[in-house]
N, C-alpha and C positions, 0 to 999 in steps of 0.2 A: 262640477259642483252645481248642477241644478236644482234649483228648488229647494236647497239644503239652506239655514243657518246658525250662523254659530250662537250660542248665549252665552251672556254674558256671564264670564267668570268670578266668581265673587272673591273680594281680597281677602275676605276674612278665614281660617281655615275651620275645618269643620270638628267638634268638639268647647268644653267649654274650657276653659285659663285657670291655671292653678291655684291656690289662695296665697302663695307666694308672691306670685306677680300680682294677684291682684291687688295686693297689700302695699306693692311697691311700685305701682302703677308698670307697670314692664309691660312687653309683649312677650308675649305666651308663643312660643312654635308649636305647644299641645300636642309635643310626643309622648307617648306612653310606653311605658311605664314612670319614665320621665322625662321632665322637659332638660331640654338645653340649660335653663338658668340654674336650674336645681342641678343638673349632671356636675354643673359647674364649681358650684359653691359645697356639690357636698352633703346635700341634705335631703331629707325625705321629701318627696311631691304627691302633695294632697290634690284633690279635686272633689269640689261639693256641688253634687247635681243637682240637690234641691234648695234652689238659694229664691229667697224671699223676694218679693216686689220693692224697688225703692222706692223710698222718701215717706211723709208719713200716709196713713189710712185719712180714707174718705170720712171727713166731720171734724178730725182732730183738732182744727184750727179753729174750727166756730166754737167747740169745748170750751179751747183754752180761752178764747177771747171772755169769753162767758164768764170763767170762773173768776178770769180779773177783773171782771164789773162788779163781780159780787163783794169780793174780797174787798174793794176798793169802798163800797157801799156800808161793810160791814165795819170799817174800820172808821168811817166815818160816823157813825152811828152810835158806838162804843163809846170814840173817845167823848164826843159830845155829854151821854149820859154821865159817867165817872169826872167830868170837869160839873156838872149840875151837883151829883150826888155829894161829893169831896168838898162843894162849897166854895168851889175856887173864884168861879164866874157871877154873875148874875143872870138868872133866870128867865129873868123879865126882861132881859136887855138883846135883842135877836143879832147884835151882832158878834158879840160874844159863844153865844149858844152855839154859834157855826163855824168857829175856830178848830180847825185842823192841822193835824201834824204837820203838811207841809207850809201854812201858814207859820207854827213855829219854825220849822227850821230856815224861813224867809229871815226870820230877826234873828236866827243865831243865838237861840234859848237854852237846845238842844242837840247833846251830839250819842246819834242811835252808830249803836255797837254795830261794825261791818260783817255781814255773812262771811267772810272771806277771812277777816281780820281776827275773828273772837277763834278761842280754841274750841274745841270738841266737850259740846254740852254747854255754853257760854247761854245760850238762852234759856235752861235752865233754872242757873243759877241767879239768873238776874227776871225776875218773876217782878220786880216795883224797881221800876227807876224815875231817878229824879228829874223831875220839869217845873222849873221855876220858871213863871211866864214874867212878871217885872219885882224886883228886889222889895217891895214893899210888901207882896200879897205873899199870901201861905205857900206852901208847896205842893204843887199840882201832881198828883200818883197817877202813873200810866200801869193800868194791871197786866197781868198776863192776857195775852191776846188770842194765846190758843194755838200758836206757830209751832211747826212741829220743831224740834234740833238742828241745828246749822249742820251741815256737809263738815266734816272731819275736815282740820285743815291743812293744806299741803304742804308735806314740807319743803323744809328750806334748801330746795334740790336746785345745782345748776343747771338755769337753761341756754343750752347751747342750740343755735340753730342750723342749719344743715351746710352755708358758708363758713362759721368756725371749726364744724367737725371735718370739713374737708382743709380746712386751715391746719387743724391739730394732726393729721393723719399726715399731710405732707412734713410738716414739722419732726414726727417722731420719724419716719422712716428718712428724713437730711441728715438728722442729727443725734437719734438716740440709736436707730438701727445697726449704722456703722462698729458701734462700741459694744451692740448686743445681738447681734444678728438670726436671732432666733426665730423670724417669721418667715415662712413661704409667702411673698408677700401680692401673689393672683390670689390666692385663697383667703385670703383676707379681705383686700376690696372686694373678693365676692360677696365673702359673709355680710360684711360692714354695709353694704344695701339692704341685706334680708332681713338685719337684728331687729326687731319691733320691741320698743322697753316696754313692758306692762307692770302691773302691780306688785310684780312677782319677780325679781331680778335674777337672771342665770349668772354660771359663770364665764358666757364668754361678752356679756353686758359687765363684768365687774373685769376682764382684762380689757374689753373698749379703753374703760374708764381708767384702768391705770396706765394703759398707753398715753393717753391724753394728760394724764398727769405728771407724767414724768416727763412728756413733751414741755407742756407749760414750766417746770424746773429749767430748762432750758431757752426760756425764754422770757422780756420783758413786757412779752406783748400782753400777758396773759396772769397779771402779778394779781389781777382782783381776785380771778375765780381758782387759784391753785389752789390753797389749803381749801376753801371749800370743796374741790372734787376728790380732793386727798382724804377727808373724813368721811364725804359719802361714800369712798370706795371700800375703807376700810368697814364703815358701818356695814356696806351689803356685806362685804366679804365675811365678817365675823356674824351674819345674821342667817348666812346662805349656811356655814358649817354649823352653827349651833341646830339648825332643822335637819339637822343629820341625823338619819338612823341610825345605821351601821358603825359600827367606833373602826371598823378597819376596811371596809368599803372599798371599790375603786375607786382611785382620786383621776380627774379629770385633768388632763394637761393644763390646759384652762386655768385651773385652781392654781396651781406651781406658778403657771409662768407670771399671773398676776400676784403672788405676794414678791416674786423676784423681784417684779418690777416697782412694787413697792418699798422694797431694799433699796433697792436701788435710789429713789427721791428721798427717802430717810438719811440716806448717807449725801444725800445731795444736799437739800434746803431744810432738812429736819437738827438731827444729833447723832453722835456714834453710836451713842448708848441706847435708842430707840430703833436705829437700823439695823446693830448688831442680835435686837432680842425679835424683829421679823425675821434678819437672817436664819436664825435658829430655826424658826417656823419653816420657813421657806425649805431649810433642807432636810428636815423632817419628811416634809411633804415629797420633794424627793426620792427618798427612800421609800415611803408608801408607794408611791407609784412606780416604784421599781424601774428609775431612770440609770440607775447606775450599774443595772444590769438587761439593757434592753438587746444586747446579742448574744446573750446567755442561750445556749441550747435548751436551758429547761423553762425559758420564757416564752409561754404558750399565746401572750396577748400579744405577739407580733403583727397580727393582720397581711393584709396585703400592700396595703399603702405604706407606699416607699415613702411618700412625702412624710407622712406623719409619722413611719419612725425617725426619718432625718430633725423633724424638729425637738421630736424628745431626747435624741442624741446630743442637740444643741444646746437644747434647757440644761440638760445636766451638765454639761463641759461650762457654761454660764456660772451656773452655783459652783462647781470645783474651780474654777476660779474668783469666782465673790470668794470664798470660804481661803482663801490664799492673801488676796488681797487684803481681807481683814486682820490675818496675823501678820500683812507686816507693822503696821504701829502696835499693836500690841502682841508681840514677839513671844509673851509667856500664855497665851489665848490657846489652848487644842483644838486640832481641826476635825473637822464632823466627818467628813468624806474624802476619807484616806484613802489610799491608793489601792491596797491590798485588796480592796473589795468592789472593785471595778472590774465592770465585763461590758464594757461600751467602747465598740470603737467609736476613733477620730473624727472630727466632720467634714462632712463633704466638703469639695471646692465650689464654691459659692456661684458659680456661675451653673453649673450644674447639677445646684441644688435649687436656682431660682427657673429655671426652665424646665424644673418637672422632672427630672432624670435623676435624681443623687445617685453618687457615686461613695460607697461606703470606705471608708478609711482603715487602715491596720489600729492592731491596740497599741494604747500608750507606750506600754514595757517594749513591746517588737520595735517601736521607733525610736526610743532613747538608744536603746541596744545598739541599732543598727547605724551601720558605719555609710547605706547606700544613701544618695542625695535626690530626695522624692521634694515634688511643687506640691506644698501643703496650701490651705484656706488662712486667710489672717486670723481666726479663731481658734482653728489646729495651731498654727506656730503661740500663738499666745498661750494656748494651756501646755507646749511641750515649755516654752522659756519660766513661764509660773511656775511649774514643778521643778524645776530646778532650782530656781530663785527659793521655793521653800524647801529644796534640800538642800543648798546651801545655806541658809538661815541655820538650820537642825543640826549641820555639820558645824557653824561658828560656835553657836550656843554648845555643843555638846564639845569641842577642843576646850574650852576656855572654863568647861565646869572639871574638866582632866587636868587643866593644868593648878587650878587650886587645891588638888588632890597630890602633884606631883607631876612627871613628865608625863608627854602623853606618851599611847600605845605607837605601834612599831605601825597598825595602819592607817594611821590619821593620813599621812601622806600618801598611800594608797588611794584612800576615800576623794582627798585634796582634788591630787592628778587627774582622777577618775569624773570629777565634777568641771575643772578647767577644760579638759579636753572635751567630754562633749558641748559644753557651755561656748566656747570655740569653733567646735564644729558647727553646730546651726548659728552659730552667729555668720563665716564661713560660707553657709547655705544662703542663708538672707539677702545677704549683701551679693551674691550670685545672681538670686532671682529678681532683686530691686537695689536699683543702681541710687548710687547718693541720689542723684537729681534726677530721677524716675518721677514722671508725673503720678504712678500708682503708688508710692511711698509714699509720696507728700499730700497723695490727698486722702491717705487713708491710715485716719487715727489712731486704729487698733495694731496697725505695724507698729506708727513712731513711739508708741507706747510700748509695746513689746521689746522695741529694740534698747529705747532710755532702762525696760525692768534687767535686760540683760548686761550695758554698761554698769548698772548700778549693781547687777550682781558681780561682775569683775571687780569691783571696785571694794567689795567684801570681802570675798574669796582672798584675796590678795593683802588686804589691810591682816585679818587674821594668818597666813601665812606669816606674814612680816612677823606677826606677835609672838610665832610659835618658834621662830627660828630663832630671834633672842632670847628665849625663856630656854631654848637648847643652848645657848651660845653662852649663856649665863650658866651653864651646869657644863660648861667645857666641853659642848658636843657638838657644835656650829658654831660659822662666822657668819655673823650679821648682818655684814655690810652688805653683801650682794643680795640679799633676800632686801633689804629696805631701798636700795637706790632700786633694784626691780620694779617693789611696790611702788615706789614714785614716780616712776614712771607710766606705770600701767594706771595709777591713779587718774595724773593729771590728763592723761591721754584719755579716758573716762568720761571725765567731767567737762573735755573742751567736747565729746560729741554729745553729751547730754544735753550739753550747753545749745548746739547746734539741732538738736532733735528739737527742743523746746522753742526754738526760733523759728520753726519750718509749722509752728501753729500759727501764726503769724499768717499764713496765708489762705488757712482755710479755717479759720476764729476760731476764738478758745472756746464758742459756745459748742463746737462741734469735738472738741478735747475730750477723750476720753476722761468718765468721773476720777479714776482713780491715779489720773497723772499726776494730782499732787503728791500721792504714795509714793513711787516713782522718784517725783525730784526731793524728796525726804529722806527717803534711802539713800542717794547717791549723797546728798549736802551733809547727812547727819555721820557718813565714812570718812567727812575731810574732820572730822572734829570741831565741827561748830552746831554740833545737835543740841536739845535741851538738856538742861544741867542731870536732870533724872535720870537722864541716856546713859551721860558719861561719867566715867569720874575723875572725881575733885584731886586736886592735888595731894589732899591729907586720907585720899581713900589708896591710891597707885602706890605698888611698893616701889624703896629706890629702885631696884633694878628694873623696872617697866618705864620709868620717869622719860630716861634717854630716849626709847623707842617712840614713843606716844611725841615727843619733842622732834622728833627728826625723821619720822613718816607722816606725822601730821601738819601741817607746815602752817598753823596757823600764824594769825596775828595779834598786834595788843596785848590785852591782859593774857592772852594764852599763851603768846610766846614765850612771856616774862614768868608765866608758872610755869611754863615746862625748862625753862634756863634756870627756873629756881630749883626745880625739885632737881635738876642734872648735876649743879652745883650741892646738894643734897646727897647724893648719888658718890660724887667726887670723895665728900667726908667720910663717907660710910665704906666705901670701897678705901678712901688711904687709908682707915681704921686696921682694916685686915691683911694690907699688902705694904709694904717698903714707899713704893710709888703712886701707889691705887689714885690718889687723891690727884696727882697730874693728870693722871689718865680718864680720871673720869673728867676736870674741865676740860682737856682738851675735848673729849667726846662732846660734850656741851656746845663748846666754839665752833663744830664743826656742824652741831643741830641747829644753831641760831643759825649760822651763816647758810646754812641748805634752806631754811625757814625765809631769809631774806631773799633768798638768790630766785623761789616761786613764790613770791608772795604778788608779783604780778603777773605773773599766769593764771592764777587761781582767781585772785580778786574780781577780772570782770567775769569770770565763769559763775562765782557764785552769784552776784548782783547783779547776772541774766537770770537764774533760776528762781532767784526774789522778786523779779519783779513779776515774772510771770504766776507767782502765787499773785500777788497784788491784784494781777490783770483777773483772776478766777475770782478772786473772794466773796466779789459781790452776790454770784451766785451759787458759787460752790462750798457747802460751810466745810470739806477737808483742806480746802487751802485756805480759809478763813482763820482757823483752828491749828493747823501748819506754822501758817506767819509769824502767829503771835508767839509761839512757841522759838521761833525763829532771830526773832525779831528781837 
């Protein structure tokens, strides 16, 4: 190498840096068509060649200087004249004559309206205001000056600074993620660098924002700014659709997943009544965007992005289960997004839907059906145990409007069997794939949740059995006994694991508790017969012959026991009315519902006064346990 040398290589690469990076201060690798940061996140890569000289032009600053000497001159000048003219001062007296606003506001005579402070137009409006120099002399008039209108003021938006929003991101994806797992969540911290708020808010600036809001529900760190980022979210939200053209338009994932998540905080720190009429919203939106059929053959907006069908897949299995969850307290509520008209499979398994790959799932119908044992995502097992849970709801509700009509039909027991067994089988499955003391059980919510909604549905399924078989046994077509010592069994066996589900929160906190586990332990508390009086009925509503069953599969205590010994006793009269003996028969049936009532009334007792206190432990943040308790209580 004679004579030769090298030059120096320069670091910088050749090309200029996208407006992405430049926005977010990044570094640019200024691949074209696009860069690295943009391939990343997803989004279009600009590049502006013709970008201006910084900082300002040559003279600006001798301008500016300039024009505050004047203004300052002129105001001095002004006021002086209008304190001569108005009579306020004396004329003759020169030190007067040279009194100046800031002179006033030295003694605290006057207080000038803040640019910042006054609303839009405030100077204006205030064209003479008052300046009383000392209590004795007239009142000194300040005219208009000739200012042009204050700067609009801004509103009352939170500001969060870039340590809290990294605060609230780690927050929702510890603690709300788990229970709603609808984010790919690289593509997100991508986005969540690039989002620039401007004047103009999108809608993936109004899911930021109800991510962060629903975080803060979860949290006490954040009590000041919740309901205020709650109303601005909803302001954009409802500001972003009213500038809508289109009345049937494409709706933007975006849009969905942020009213969900405003459901979601509604039912959390808000009211039922208020979350229930977003829900509504929410799965509307839904259906616009044609979540519930996004593996439909004739759904042409599939794209190529595996990720971003997997999240719309998720969105919607999210809402079909909100929309589940809502009719269990209110039982006679119809639901939006019934089954029949789903064309979405299952969600992926989480692991391989957070590393870019989703792996698409069979449809609901093919997995209930199916007798084979598939490793589901904790959000697939929750929407298959949901859907059961509310067809067994459908199946109690509809035995029990049959049997005030007369017996039931010949396939209630068909239907029964057909809900036990599979209810069993993935129960079966579960406890397969996660063992009692499986650290992935206990530390993740959406299981112990799933499994408390599936006790609590044994614990129905079975209570109505019991009902059906004495309402045959009473028409001389079954014996009772075995169907009720069954259901007590299967009860109390129930409520000691729900008992123990809800203890295993206990180690990874309530704050990370699924919202709707107080649902959960309401369902399972309000099958032992100690629900709100509304739920059940009164002694003077129960014909005799139901008195006995309700006495001797529900093993309460107190005043219940002694109403259900009374109306047995009740039952005794009515029956020896009709029969020779009836009247023995029915107390001993009695003696033998106290004495089962006494013999678990301490099995049951610390099971329920663990699942009370754990409302207790929610209340503070959760208003469904809140709301629960008192009802409870």
């Amino acid at each position: 190498m004679v004579g030769t040398s090298m030059s120096p290589q320069s670091r910088q690469q050749p090309g200029c840096a996208c407006e992405q990076c430049r926005k977010r201060k990044l570094r640019c690798d200024r691949q074209r068509p696009q860069c690295g940061t943009c391939a990343e996140a997803g989004i279009a890569c600009e590049v502006n060649t013709n970008r201006q000289a910084r900082g300002p032009k040559k003279g600006d600053l001798k301008a500016l200087r300039s024009r505050i000497v004047a203004l300052e001159r002129r105001l001095s000048v002004d006021f002086g004249e209008n304190l001569m003219i108005n009579g306020g001062l004396d004329a003759s007296n020169p030190d007067t004559c040279h009194l100046s606003i800031d002179s006033a506001l030295e003694h605290n005579v006057a207080q000038v309206p803040s640019l910042y402070d006054a609303a839009p137009g405030a100077w204006e409006n205030r064209t003479h205001v008052q300046l009383p120099i000392t209590p004795p002399q007239p009142s000194l008039i300040l005219p208009s000056l000739g200012f042009p209108s204050s700067p609009p003021s801004p509103s009352n938006r939170v500001l969060l600074d870039d340590m809290m929003r990294t605060d609230l991101d780690m927050l929702y994806f510890d603690r709300v993620h788990p229970n709603i797992p609808i984010f790919y969540q690289a593509r997100y911290f991508a986005r969540s660098r690039l989002i620039v708020e401007t004047g103009h808010p999108n809608y993936q600036v109004c899911l930021q924002y109800a991510m962060w809001t629903l975080a803060m529900a979860l949290s006490s760190q954040f009590d000041n700014y919740r309901d205020l980022l709650y109303q601005e979210t909803k302001q954009m939200l409802e500001a972003l659709e009213a500038g809508e053209e289109e009345d049937m338009g494409m709706v933007p994932i975006e849009h969905v997943q942020s009213w969900l998540l405003i459901t979601f905080y509604e039912f959390t720190r808000a009211n039922f009544r208020r979350g229930w009429i977003s829900a509504g919203r929410a799965f509307r939106l839904v259906q616009l965007a044609n979540l519930h059929v996004v593996d439909s053959p004739d759904n042409m907006s599939q794209g190529d992005d595996l990720v971003l069908l997997e999240e719309r897949r998720r969105t919607f299995w999210a809402a079909y289960c909100l929309d589940r969850f809502i009719n269990i307290r209110r039982d006679n509520l119809p639901l939006t997004l019934t089954e029949d008209a789903i064309c979405t499979r299952l969600p992926s398994p989480d692991m391989a839907f957070q590393s870019g790959h989703p792996i698409p799932g069979c449809f609901l119908s093919e997995l209930i059906g199916s007798t084979d044992h598939s490793f589901l995502s904790s959000l697939a097992e929750s929407v298959v145990i949901t859907t059961l849970c509310s067809r067994a709801n459908s199946h109690c509700h509809a035995s029990r409007a049959e049997r005030r009509y007369g017996c039931p039909p010949a396939d209630f027991w068909l239907r029964h069997e057909w809900l036990e067994g599979v209810l069993a089988r993935r129960l079966g499955f579960l406890m397969a794939d996660y063992s009692v003391a499986s650290p992935s059980l206990t530390s993740d919510p959406m299981l112990l949740f799933t499994l408390m909604m599936a006790e609590a549905t044994l614990i129905n399924l079975s209570n109505v059995a019991a009902e059906t078989s004495l309402d045959g046994a009473l028409h001389g077509q079954l014996e009772p006994g075995n169907a009720v010592s069954e259901t007590r069994r299967r009860t109390l066996d129930a409520v000691v694991e729900i008992t123990r589900l809800a203890r295993a929160h206990e180690q990874i906190g309530y704050f990370k508790a699924h919202i709707f586990l107080p649902s959960a332990l309401l369902l399972g508390v309000s099958c032992l017969g100690i629900a709100p009086h509304h739920n059940l009925k009164t002694t003077s509503e129960v014909r005799p012959n139901e008195a006995i069953s309700l006495a001797s599969v529900f093993p309460v205590t107190g005043a219940g026991a002694r109403s259900g010994g009374d109306a047995g006793r009740e039952t005794g009269m009515v029956t020896g009315l009709e029969g020779g003996n009836g009247h023995g028969r029915g107390e001993d049936r009695v003696v033998a519902g106290e004495a089962a009532a006494r013999e678990h009334q301490d099995q049951y007792e610390p099971a329920l006064r663990s699942c009370l206190n754990t409302l207790r432990k929610m209340q503070s943040f959760n208003n469904l346990a809140r709301s629960y308790l008192l009802l409870l209580e």
